[in-house]
C-alpha atoms as a printed R data frame, in Angstrom:
    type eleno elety resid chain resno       x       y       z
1   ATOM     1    CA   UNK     A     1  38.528  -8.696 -21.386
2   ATOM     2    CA   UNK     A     2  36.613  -5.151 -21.230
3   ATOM     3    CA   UNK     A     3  38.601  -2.314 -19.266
4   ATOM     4    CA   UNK     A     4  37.064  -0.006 -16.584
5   ATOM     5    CA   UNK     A     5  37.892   3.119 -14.903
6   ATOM     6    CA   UNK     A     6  35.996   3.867 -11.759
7   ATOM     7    CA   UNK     A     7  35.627   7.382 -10.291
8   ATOM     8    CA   UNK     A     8  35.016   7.848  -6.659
9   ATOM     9    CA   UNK     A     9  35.342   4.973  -3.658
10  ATOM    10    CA   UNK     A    10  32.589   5.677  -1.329
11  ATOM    11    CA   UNK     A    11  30.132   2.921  -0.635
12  ATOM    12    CA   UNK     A    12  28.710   3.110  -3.938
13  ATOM    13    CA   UNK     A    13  32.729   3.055  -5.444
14  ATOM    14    CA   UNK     A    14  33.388   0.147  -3.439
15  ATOM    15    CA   UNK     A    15  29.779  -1.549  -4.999
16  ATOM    16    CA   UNK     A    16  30.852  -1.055  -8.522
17  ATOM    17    CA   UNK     A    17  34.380  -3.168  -7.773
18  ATOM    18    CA   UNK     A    18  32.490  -5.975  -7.100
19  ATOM    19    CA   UNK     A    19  30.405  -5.470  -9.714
20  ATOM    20    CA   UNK     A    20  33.280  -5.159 -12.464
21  ATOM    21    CA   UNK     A    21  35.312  -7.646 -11.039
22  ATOM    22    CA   UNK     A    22  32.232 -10.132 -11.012
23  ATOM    23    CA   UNK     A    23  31.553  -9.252 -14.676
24  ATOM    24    CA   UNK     A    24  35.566  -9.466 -14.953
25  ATOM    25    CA   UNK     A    25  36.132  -6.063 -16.371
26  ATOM    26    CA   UNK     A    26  40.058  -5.233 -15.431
27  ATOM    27    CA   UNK     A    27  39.878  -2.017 -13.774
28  ATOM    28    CA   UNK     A    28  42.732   0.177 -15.496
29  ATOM    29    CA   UNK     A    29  41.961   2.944 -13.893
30  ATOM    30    CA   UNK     A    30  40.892   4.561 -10.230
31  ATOM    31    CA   UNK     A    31  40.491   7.903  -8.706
32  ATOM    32    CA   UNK     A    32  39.921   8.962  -5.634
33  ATOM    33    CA   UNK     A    33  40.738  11.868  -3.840
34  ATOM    34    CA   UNK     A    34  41.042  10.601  -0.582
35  ATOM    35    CA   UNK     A    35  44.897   8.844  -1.108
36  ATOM    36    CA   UNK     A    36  44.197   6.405   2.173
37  ATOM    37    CA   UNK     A    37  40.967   5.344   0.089
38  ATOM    38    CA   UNK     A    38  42.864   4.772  -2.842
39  ATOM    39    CA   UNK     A    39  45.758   2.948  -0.854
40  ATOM    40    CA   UNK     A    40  43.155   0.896   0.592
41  ATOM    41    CA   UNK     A    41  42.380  -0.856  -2.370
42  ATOM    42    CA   UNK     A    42  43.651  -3.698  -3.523
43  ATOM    43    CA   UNK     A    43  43.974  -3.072  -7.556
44  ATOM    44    CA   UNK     A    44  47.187  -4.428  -8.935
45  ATOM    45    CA   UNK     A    45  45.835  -3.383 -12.580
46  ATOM    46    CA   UNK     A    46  44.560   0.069 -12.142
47  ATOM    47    CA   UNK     A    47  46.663   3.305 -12.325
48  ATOM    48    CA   UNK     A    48  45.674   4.931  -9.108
49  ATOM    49    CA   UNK     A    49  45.548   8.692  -8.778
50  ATOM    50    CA   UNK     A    50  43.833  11.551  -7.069
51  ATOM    51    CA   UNK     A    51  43.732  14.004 -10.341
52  ATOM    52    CA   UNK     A    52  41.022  12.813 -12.690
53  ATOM    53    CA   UNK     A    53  42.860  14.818 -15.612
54  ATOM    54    CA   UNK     A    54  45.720  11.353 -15.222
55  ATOM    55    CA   UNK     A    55  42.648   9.088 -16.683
56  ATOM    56    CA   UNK     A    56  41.049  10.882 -19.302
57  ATOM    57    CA   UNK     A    57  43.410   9.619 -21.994
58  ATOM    58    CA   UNK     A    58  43.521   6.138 -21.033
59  ATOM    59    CA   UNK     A    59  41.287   3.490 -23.361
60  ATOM    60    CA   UNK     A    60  38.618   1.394 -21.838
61  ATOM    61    CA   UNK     A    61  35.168   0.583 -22.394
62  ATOM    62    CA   UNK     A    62  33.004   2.277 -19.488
63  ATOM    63    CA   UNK     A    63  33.912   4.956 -17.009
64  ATOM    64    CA   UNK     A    64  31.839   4.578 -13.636
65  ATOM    65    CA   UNK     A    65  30.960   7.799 -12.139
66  ATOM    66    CA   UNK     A    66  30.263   7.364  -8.365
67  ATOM    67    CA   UNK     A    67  31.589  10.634  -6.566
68  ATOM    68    CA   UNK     A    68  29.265  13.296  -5.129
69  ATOM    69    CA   UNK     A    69  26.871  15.360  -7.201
70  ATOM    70    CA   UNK     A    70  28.643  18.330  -7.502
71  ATOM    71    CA   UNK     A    71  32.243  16.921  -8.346
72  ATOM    72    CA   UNK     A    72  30.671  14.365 -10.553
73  ATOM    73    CA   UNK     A    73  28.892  16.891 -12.827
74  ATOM    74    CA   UNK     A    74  32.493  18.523 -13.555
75  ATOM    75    CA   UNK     A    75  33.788  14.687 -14.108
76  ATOM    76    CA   UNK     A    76  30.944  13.464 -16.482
77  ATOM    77    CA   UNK     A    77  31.681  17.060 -18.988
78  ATOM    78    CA   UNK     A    78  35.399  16.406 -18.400
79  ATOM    79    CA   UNK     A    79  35.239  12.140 -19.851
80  ATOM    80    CA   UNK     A    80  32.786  13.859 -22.546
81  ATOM    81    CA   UNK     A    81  34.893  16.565 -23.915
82  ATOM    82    CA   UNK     A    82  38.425  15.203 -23.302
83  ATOM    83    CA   UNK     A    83  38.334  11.261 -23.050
84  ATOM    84    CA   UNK     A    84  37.632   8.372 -25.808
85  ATOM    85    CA   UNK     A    85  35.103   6.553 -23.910
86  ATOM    86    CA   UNK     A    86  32.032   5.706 -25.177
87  ATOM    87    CA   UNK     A    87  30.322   4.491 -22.543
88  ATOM    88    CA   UNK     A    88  29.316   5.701 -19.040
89  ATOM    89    CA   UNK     A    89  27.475   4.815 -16.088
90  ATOM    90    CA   UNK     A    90  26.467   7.592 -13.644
91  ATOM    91    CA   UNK     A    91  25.546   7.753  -9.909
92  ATOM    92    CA   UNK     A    92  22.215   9.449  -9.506
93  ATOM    93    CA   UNK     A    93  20.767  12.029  -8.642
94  ATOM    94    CA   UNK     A    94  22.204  13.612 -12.159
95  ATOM    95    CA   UNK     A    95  22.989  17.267 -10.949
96  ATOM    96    CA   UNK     A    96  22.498  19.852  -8.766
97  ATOM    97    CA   UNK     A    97  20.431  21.810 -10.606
98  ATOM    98    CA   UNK     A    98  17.768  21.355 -13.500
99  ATOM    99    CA   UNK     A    99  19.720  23.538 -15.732
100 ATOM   100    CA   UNK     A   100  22.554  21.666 -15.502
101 ATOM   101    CA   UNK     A   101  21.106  18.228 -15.746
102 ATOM   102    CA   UNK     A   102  19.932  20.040 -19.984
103 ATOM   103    CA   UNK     A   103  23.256  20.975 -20.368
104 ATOM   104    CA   UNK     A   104  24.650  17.416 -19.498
105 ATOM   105    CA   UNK     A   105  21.704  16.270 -21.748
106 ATOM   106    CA   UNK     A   106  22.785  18.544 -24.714
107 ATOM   107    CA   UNK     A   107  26.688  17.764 -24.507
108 ATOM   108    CA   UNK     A   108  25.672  14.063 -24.493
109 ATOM   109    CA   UNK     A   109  24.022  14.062 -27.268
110 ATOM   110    CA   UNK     A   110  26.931  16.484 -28.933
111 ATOM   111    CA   UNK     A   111  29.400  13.413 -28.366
112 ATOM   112    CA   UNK     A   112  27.286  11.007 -29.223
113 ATOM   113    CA   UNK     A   113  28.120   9.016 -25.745
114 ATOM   114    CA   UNK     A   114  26.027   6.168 -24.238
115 ATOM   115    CA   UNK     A   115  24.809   7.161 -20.683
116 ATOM   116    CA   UNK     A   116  23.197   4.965 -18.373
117 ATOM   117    CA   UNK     A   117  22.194   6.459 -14.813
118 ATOM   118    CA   UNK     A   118  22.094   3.978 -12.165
119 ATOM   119    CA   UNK     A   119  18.538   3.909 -11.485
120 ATOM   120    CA   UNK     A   120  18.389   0.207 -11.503
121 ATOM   121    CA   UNK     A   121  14.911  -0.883 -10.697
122 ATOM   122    CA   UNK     A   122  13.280  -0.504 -13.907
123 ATOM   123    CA   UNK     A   123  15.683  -3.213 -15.167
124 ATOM   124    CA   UNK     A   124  14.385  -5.618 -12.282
125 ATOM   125    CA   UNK     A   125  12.427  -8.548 -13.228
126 ATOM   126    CA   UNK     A   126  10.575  -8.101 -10.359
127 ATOM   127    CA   UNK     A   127   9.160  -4.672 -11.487
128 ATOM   128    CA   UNK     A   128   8.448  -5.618 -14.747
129 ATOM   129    CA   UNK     A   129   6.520  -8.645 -13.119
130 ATOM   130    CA   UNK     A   130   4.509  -5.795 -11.183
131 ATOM   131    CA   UNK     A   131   3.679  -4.106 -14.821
132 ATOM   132    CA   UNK     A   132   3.150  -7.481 -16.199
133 ATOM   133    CA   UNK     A   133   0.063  -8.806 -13.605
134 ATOM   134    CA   UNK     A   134  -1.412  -5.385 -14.134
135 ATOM   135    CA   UNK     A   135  -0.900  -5.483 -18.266
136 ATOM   136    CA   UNK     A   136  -2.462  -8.902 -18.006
137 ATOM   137    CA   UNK     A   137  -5.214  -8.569 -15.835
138 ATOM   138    CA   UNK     A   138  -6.056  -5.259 -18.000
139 ATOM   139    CA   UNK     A   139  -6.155  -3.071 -14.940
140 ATOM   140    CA   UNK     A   140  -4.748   0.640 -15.391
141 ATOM   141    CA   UNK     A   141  -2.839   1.967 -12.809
142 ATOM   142    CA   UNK     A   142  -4.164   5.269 -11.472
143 ATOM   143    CA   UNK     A   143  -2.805   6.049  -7.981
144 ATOM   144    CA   UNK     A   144   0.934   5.323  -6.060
145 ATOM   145    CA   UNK     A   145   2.177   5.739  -2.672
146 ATOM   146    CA   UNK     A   146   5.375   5.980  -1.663
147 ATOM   147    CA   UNK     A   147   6.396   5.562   2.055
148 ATOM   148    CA   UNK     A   148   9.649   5.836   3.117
149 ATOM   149    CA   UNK     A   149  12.166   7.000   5.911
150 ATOM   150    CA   UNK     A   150  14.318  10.018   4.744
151 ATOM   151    CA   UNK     A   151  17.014   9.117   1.999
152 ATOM   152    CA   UNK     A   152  16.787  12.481   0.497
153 ATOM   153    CA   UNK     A   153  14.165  13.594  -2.553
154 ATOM   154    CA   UNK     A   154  17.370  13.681  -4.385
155 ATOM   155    CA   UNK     A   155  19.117  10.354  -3.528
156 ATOM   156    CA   UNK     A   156  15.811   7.967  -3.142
157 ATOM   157    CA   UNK     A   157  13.272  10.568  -4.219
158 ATOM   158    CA   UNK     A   158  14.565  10.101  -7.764
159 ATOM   159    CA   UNK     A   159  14.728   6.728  -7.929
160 ATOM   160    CA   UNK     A   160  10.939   6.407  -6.263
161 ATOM   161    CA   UNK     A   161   9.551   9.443  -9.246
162 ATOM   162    CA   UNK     A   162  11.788   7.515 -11.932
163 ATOM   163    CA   UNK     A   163   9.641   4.455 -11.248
164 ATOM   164    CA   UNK     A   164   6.583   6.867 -10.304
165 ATOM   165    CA   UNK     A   165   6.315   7.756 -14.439
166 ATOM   166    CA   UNK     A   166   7.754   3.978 -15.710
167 ATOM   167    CA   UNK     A   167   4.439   2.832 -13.966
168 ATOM   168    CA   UNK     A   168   1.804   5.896 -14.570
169 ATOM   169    CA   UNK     A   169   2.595   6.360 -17.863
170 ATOM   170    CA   UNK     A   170   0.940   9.588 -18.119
171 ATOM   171    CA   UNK     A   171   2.792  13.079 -18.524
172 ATOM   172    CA   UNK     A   172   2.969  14.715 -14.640
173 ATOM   173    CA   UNK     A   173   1.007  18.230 -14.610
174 ATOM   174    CA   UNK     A   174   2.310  19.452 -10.823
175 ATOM   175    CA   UNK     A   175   3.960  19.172  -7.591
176 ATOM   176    CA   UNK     A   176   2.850  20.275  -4.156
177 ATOM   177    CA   UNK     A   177   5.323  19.490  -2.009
178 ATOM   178    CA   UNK     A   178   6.775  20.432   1.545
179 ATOM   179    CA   UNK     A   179  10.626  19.790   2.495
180 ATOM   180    CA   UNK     A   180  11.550  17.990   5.726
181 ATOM   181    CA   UNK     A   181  12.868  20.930   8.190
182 ATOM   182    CA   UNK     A   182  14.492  18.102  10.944
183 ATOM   183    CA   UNK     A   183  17.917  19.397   9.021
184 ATOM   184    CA   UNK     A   184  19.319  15.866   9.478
185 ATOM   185    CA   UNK     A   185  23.349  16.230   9.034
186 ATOM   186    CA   UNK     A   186  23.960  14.256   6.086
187 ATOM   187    CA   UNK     A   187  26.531  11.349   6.823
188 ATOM   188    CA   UNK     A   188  29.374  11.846   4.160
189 ATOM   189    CA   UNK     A   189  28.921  15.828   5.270
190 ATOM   190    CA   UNK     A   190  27.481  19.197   6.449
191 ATOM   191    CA   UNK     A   191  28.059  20.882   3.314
192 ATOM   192    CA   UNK     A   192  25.748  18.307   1.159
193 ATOM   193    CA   UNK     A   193  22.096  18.986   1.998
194 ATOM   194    CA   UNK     A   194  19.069  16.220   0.614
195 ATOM   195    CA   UNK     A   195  16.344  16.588   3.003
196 ATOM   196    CA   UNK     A   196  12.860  14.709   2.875
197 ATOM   197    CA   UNK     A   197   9.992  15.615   1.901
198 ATOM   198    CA   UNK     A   198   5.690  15.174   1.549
199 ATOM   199    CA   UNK     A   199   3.623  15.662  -0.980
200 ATOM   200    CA   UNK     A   200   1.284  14.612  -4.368
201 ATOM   201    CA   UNK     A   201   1.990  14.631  -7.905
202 ATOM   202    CA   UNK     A   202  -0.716  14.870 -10.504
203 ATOM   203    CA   UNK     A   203  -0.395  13.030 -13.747
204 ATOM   204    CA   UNK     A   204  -2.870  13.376 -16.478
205 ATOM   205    CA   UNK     A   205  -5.951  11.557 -16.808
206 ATOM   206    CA   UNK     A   206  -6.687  11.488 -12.882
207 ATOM   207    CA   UNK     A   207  -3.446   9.825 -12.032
208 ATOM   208    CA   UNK     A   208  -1.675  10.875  -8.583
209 ATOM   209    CA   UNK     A   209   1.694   9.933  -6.531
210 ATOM   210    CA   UNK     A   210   1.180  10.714  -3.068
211 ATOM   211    CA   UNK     A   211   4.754  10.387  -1.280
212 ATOM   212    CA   UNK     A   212   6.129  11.207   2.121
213 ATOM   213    CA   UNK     A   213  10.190  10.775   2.925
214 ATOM   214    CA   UNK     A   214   9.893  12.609   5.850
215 ATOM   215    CA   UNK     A   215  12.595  12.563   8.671
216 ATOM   216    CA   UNK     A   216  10.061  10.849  11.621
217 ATOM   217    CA   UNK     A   217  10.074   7.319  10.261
218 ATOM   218    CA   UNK     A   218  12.925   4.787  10.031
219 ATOM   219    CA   UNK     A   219  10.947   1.936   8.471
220 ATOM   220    CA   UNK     A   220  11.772   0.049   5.252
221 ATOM   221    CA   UNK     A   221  10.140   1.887   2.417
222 ATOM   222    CA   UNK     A   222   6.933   0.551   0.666
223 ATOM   223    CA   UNK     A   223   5.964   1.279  -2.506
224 ATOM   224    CA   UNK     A   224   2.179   0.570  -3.448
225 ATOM   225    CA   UNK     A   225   0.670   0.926  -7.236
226 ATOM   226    CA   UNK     A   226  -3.342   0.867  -6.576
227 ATOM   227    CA   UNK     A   227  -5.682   0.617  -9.864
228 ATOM   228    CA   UNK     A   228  -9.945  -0.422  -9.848
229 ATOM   229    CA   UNK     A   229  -9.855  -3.799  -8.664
230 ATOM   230    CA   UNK     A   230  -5.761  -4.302  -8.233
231 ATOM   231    CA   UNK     A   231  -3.442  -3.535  -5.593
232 ATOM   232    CA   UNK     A   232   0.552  -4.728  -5.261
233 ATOM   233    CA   UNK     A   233   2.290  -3.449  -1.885
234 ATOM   234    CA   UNK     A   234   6.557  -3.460  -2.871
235 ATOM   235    CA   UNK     A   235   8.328  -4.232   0.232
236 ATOM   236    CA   UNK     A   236  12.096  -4.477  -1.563
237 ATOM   237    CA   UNK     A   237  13.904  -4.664   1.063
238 ATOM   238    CA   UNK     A   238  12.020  -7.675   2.853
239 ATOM   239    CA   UNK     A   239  11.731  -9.058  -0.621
240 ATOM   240    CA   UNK     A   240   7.543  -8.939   0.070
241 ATOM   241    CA   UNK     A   241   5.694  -8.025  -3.306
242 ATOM   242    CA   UNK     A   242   1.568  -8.251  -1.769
243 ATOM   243    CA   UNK     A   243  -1.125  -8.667  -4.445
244 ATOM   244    CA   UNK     A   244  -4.759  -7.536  -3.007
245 ATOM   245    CA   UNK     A   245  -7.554  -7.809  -5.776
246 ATOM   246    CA   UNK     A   246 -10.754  -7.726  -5.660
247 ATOM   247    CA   UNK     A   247 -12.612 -10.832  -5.956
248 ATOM   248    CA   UNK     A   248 -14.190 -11.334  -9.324
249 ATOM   249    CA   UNK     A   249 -18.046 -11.302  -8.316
250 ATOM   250    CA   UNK     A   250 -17.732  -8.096  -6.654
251 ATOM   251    CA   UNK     A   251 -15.780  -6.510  -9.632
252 ATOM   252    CA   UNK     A   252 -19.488  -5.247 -11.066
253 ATOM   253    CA   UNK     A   253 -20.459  -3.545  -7.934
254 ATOM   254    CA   UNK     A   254 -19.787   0.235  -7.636
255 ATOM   255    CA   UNK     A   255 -16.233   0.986  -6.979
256 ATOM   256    CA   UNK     A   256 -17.230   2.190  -3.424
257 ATOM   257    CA   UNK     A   257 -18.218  -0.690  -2.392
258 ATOM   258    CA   UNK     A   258 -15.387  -2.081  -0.393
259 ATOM   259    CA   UNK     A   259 -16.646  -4.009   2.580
260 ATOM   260    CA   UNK     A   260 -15.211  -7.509   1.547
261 ATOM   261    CA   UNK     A   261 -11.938  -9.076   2.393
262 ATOM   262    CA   UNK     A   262  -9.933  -8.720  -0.833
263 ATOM   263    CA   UNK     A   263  -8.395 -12.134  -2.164
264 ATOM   264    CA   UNK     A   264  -4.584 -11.671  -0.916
265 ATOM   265    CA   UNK     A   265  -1.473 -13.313  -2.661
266 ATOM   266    CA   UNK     A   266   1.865 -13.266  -2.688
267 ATOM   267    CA   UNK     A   267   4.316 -12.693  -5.882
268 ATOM   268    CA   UNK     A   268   7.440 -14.445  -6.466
269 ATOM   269    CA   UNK     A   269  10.356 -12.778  -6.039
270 ATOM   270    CA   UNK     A   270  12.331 -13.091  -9.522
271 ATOM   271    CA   UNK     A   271  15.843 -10.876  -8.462
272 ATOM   272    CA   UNK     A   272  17.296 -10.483  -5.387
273 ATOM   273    CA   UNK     A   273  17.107  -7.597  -3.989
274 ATOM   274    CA   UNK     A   274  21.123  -6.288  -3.740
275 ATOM   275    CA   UNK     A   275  22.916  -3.179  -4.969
276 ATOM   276    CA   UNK     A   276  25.901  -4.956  -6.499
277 ATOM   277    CA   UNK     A   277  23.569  -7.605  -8.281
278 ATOM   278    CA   UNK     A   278  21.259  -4.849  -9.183
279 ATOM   279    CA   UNK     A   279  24.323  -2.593 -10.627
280 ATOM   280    CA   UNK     A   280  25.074  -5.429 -12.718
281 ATOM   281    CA   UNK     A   281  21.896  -4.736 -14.998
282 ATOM   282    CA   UNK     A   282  22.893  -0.990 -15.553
283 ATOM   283    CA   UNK     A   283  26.597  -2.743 -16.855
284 ATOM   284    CA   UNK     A   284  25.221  -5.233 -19.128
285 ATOM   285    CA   UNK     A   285  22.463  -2.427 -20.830
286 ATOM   286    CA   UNK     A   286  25.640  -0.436 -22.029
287 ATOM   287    CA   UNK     A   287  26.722  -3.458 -23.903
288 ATOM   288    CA   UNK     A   288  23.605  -4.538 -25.408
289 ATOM   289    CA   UNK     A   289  23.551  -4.351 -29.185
290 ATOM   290    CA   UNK     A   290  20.224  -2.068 -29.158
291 ATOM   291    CA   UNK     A   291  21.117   0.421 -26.367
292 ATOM   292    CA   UNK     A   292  18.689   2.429 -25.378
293 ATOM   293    CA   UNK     A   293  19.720   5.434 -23.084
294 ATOM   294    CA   UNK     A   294  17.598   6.055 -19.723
295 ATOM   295    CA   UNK     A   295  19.338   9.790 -19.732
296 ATOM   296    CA   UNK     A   296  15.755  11.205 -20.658
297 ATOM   297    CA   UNK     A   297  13.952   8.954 -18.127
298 ATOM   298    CA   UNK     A   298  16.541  10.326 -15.490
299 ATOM   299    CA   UNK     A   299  15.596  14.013 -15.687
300 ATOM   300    CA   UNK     A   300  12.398  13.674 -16.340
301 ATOM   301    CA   UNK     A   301  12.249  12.026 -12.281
302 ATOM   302    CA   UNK     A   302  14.896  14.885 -11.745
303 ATOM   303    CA   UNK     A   303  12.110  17.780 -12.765
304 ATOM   304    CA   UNK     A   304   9.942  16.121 -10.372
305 ATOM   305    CA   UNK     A   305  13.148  16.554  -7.567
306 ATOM   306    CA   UNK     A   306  13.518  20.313  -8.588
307 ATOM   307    CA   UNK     A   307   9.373  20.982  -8.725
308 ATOM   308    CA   UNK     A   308   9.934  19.628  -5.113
309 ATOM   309    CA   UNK     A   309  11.901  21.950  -3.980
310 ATOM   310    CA   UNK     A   310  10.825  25.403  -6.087
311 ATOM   311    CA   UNK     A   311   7.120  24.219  -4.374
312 ATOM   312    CA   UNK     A   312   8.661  24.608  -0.895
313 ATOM   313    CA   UNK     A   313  10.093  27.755  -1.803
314 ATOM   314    CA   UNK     A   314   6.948  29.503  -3.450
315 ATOM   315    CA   UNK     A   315   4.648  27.297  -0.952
316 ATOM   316    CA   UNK     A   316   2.325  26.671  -3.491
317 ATOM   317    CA   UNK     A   317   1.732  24.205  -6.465
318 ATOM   318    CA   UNK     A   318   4.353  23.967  -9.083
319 ATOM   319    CA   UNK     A   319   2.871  23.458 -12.725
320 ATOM   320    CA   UNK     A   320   5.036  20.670 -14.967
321 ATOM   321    CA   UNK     A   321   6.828  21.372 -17.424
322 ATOM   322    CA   UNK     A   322   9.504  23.334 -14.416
323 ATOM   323    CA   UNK     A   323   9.882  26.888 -15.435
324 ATOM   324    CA   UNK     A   324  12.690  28.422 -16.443
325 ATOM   325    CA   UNK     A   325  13.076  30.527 -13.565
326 ATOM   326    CA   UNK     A   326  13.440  27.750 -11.503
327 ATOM   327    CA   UNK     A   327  16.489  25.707 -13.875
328 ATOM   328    CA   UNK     A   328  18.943  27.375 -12.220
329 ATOM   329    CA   UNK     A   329  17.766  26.616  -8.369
330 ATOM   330    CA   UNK     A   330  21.081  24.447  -7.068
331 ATOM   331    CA   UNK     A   331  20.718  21.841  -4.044
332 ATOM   332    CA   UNK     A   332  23.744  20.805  -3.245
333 ATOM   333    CA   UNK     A   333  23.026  16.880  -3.514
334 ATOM   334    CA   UNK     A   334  25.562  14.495  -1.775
């Protein structure tokens, strides 16, 4: 049986039990610095501790990374420079600054580690269907909009840009973007800050993101990829993925043309939609025998998260690639 060590036992901590226990990894190791969390858990195997510096030497075959952004950046360079495991599977968003998400990149690549960041969707069968019906139907996706209550540009935001480039497949060129003022307390603390945010991305060759996680709506988020004739509205939560296309005798008429009701269907939904079942697929890609990082993927979206922000400070557009003068910009991410 494959050996764990799991670091951090907020929700997310508590997620990634399940999921190791339902993949029956034996968890060897647990840390926590919160001793009522760690008492709380009912691990006969693991060596439970409060000082990650009591795990580093132990063997296993992944190391799950789920504390906050700040602690976690010291704990991912620590498992790199001082531990034997090869494998490791990080909490997003990846850092609190740009700067530091190249440096993680760099020492990575020094130790020759394999990284996974838990941005799960990509892995979905249901978002590869998505990609699929457009690949098939030969339609080229050239706008996105992202709606969404307030889980933080850095939390959700990541997640939404990560799947924002999977989809577009076009370099992004800039960011205009304005930050949520509301100044929400975040729930696991005052001194963690992720607010929302509005704005548009623009991707070469005409392709946009238009996305607003602003702090006035506390509806399910909806995700919806638009190309010529093609539309597919993502409700994940509610497990509703909407096809709109535009019937096939009205596909010569000029594009603005648009007074006809478009021919509505509904896709199958392939996964369930469920954090621990989800997590899963992030586990199993560190094992596969061609392993293929998603490290890069993971700061590209994390540019976008920075561009974000150093566009709400200069109140203009940010041009892409993110300046240098901007790396070092921290947000203290929970």
């Amino acid at each position: 049986m494959k050996k764990a060590i799991l670091i951090g036992l907020g929700g997310m901590g508590l997620r990634y039990i399940k999921v190791l226990k339902s993949l029956n990894f034996i968890i060897i190791g647990v840390c926590d610095k919160n001793i009522k969390k760690l008492n709380n858990i009912n691990i006969s195997s693991a060596i439970k501790t409060t000082n990650i510096n009591d795990l580093l030497k132990i063997k296993a075959d992944i190391v799950c990374i789920s504390s906050n952004t700040f602690s976690r950046e010291k704990i991912i360079e620590k498992f790199l420079n001082q531990s034997q495991v090869k494998r490791l599977l990080i909490e997003k968003p990846l850092a609190t600054s740009y700067k530091k998400c190249l440096t993680l990149e760099k020492l990575i690549k020094k130790r020759k580690k394999m990284v996974v960041v838990n941005t799960f969707r990509k892995l979905s069968l249901n978002f590869k269907k998505v990609m699929k019906l457009f690949n098939n139907k030969k339609e080229n996706i050239t706008h996105i909009s992202i709606l969404s209550p307030s889980a933080g540009l850095g939390n959700m935001g990541s997640i939404f840009f990560d799947i924002c480039n999977f989809y577009l497949k076009e370099k992004p060129l800039s960011v205009n973007c304005e930050i949520d003022t509301t100044g929400t307390i975040n729930s696991r603390g005052k001194q963690f800050k992720d607010p929302g945010g509005y704005g548009v991305i623009r991707y070469a060759k005409q392709k946009k993101v238009f996305f607003d996680l602003s702090e006035n709506t506390g509806l399910p988020y909806k995700i919806i990829l638009k190309s010529e004739n093609l539309e597919v509205t993502i409700d994940e939560i509610n497990k509703n993925f909407i096809v709109s296309e535009r019937p096939k005798k009205l596909k010569k008429k000029p594009i603005n043309y648009y007074l006809f009701q478009p021919k509505i269907s509904k896709m199958q939904f392939m996964d369930k939609y469920d954090v621990v079942e989800m997590t899963k697929l992030s586990v199993k890609k560190l094992f596969k025998k061609k392993f293929v990082s998603n490290l890069r993927d993971s700061l590209n979206a994390m540019q976008l998260v920075f561009a974000c922000h150093a566009s709400r400070n200069i109140k203009n557009t940010i041009k892409l690639p993110l300046k240098g003068k901007y790396h070092n910009m921290k947000v203290n991410f929970p």
